[in-house]
VMD Tcl script that draws the C-alpha trace (Angstrom):
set ca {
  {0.00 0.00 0.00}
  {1.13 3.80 -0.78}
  {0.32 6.64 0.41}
  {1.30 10.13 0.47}
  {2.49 12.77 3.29}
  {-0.95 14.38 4.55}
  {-2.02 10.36 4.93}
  {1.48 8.84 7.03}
  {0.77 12.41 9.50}
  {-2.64 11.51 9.66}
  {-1.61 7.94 11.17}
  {1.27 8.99 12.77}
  {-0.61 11.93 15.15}
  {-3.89 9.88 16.16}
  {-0.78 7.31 17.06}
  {0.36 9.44 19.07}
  {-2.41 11.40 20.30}
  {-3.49 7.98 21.45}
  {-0.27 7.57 23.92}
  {0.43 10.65 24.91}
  {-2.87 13.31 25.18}
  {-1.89 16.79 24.47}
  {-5.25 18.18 24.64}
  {-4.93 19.35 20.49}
  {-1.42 21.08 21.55}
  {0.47 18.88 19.15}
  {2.27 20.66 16.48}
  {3.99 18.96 13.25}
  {7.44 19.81 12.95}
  {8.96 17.68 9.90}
  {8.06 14.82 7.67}
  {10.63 12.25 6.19}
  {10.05 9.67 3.53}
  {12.46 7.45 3.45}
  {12.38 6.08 -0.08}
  {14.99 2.97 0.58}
  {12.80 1.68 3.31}
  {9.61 2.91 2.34}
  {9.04 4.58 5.64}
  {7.85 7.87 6.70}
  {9.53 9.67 9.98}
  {7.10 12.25 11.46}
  {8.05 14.39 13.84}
  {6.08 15.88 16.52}
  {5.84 18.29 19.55}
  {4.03 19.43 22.30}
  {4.18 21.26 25.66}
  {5.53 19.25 28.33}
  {2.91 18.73 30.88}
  {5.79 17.63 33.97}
  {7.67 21.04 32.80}
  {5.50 23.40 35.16}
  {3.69 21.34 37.88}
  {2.85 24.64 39.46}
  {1.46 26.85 36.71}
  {4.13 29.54 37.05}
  {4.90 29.56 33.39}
  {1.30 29.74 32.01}
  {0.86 32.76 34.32}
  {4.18 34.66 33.87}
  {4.31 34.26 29.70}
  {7.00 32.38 29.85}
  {6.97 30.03 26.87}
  {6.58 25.89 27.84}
  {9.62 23.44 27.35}
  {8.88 21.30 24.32}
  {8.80 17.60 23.79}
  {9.55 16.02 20.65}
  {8.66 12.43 19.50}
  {9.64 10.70 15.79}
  {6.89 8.29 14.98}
  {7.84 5.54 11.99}
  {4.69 4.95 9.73}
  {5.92 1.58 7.53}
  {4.32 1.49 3.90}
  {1.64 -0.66 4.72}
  {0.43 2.20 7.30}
  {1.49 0.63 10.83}
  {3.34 2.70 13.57}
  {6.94 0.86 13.96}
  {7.97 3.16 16.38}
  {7.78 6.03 18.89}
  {11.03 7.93 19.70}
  {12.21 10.75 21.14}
  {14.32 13.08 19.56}
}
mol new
graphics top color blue
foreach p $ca { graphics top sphere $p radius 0.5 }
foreach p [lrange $ca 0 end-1] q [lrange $ca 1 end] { graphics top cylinder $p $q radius 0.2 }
display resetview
């Protein structure tokens, strides 16, 4: 099965959306096809919820510390892996 890039980010964020709930404050940062293996790398990122157990940040503007994750979307559209980056 093919596919192209709005499909593999489609699969890879309800992946992880499904792991790790951001509450919609996921944000694409880059896509990767990797034509030898046939496999897409999407990267992700969100606001680190352990970053500011006391809500100083959200009340002083100070912006959140970021967490970025690599999920591996195979060409027959399965999730191979969740990374950090």
């Amino acid at each position: 099965m093919s596919f192209d890039v709005k499909q593999a980010v489609t699969i890879a964020g309800s992946y992880l959306n499904d792991l790790f709930p951001t509450n919609g404050k996921t944000q694409l940062e880059e896509v990767e096809h990797d034509l030898h293996d046939d496999l897409w790398k999407v990267t992700f990122s969100y606001e680190d919820p352990n970053a500011d157990p006391l809500g100083v940040r959200r009340y002083s503007g100070q912006p959140f510390q970021r967490v970025y994750k690599v999920v591996t979307v195979d060409s027959r559209g399965l999730v191979t892996s969740v990374k950090m980056r």
